[in-house]
C-alpha positions in Angstrom: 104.9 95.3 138.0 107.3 96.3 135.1 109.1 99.0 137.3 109.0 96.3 140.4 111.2 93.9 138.0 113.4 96.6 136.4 115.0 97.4 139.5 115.0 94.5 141.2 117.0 93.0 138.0 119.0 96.4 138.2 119.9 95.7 141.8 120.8 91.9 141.2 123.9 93.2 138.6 124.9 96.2 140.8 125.0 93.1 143.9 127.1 90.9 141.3 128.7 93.0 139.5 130.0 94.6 143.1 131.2 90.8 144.1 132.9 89.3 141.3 136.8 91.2 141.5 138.7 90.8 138.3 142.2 90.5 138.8 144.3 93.8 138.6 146.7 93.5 135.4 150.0 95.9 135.8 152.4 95.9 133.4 156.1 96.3 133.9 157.7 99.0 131.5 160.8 96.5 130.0 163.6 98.9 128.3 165.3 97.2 125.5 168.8 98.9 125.0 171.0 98.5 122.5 174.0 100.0 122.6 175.1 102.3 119.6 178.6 102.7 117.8 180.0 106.0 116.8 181.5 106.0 113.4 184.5 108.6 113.1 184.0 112.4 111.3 185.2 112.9 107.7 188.1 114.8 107.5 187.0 117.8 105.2 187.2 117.5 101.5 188.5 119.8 99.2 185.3 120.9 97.0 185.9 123.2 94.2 182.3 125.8 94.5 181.7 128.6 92.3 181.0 132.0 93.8 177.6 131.9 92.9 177.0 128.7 94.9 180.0 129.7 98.1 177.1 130.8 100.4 174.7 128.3 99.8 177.4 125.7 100.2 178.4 126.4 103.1 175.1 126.9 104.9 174.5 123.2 104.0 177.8 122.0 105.0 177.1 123.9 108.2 173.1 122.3 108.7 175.1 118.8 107.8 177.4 119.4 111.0 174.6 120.6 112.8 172.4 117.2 113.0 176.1 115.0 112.9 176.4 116.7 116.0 173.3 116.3 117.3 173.4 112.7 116.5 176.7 112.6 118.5 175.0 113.7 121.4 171.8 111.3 121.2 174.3 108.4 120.6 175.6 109.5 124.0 172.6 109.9 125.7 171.6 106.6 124.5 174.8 104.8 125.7 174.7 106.6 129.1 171.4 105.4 129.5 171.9 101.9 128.4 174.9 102.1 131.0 172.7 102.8 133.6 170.0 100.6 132.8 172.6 97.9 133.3 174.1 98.6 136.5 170.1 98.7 137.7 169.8 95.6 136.6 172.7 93.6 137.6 171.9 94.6 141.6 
C-alpha cells in the first residue's frame, strides 16, 4: 500500500511539474562605455644618479615606459571600442 502511494504521488509531481512552464528569463549584456582621456608624456627630467644606482635607474625608468605604454594602448582599445559601440547603437 506504501509503495502503491509513493509512486502514485511521484507520478502526480513528474505530471505537474511537466505542465506548469516557468517563463524563460534572458538577459541582455548592456556595455557601459566611458570614454577615456589621454594625458600628454613628461618630457624627460634631468636626474642626477650615482654610478652605483645608473643601471638600476634606468631599468625602472624603462619598466615605467613600459606599462605608460601599455596604458596608451588600452586607452585606445577602450576608445575604439566605445566608438563602435556607438555607431551600433545609433542604427
Amino acid at each position: 500500500m506504501k509503495l502503491k502511494t509513493i509512486i502514485a504521488i511521484g507520478l502526480l509531481l513528474l505530471f505537474f511539474s511537466g505542465c506548469s512552464q516557468k517563463e524563460l528569463i534572458v538577459e541582455k549584456t548592456v556595455y557601459i562605455c566611458t570614454e577615456q582621456k589621454m594625458l600628454d608624456k613628461i618630457e624627460h627630467l634631468p636626474v642626477y644618479v650615482s654610478k652605483s644606482y645608473l643601471e638600476d635607474y634606468e631599468e625602472k625608468r624603462e619598466m615605467l615606459y613600459e606599462q605608460i605604454d601599455f596604458y596608451i594602448k588600452q586607452v585606445k582599445i577602450n576608445n575604439e571600442m566605445c566608438e563602435k559601440y556607438k555607431k551600433e547603437n545609433k542604427q
